[in-house]
Structures are given as C-alpha cells and as structure tokens.
C-alpha positions, 0 to 999 in steps of 0.5 A, spaced: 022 242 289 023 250 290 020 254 284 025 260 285 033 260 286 038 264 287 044 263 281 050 266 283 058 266 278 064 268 279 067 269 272 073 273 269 072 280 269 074 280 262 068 277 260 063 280 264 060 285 259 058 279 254 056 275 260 050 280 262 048 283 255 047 274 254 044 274 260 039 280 259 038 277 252 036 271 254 030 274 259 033 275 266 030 281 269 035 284 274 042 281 276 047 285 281 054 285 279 062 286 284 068 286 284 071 280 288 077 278 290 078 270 288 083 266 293 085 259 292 085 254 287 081 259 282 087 263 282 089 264 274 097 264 277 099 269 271 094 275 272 095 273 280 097 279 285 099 279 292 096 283 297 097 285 304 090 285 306 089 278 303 095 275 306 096 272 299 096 272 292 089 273 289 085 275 282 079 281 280 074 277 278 067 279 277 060 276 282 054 276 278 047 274 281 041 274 281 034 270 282 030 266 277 024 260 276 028 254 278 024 251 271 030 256 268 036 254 272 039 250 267 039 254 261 041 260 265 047 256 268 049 253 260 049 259 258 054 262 263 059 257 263 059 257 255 059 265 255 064 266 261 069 260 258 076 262 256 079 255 258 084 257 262 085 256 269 081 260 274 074 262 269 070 261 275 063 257 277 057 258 277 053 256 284 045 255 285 041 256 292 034 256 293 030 261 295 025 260 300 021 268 298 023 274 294 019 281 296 019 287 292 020 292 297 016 298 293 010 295 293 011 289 297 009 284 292 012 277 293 014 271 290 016 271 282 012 276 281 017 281 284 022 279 280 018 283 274 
C-alpha cells in the first residue's frame, strides 16, 4: 500500500471555514483551497445558477486538498463528511489518490518528510 495520499473534497462554501479550522486542528500541515463550479447531480437546485460560460446551471462550491500518511486517510476522510454534512442535496464528496512522491521544492526534501 502507498504510505502518502492525496485527499481532495468538494464541500459547500458555507462550510468551509469550519472545514479547515477542523482539518488544521486535527493535524494537517497544509492544504489548498478553490472556488469551483460544481455541475451535474451535485447541483443543490435551490442555490443553482446559470451561466453562459458553463452552458448550464451550476453551484460555488469550495475544493479542499491536500496530502497525508495514508495510516490517516480515514479519520481525515470521517472528519469532513461529519463537518461539511448539511444533509441536503449537493453537500460534496471526498476522493482519495495515492501519491507516488512529494518534493518540498525550498530544500528539495522528499516523501513525508516534505509535508512538514
């Protein structure tokens, strides 16, 4: 099994800033954070708009990803499903990839040790 992986979640950007502070607190060292536009049957209808650049009706949502030990993959993965859940259509998902190597680009370290 790869022992680093790549967790990646559309959630709702009303809860966003709970995500990350419930992320940070629970030990991830860096993640990255976009607006998105979420199409398809992830649309929440009632907040849905349309757009001539989309051809068709899509929603802001909020991509958070970021790389951790794989042993960690399930508690990170519970935790945004519990934090981002309103119950409602179109709360989001939560993917995971594995990494095959991560290089810290200022000093060239790799693997785990690079997330630090």
């Amino acid at each position: 099994m790869n022992d680093i992986i790549e967790v990646r979640a559309i959630v709702r950007l009303e809860m966003l800033d709970r995500l990350v502070h419930c992320l940070k607190e629970a030990g991830v060292p860096r993640l990255a954070v976009a607006k998105v536009h979420a199409i398809g049957a992830g649309v929440d209808v009632a907040s849905a708009k349309v757009s001539l650049e989309e051809g068709t009706a899509y929603v802001d949502k909020a991509l958070v990803q970021f790389i951790c030990p794989a042993e960690r993959q399930d508690m990170y993965t519970e935790l945004i499903a519990r934090t981002a859940r309103t119950g409602r259509q179109g709360d989001g998902y939560v993917a995971v990839y594995p990494v095959l190597d991560v290089v810290k680009i200022r000093t060239g370290t790799v693997g785990l040790a690079a997330l630090r």
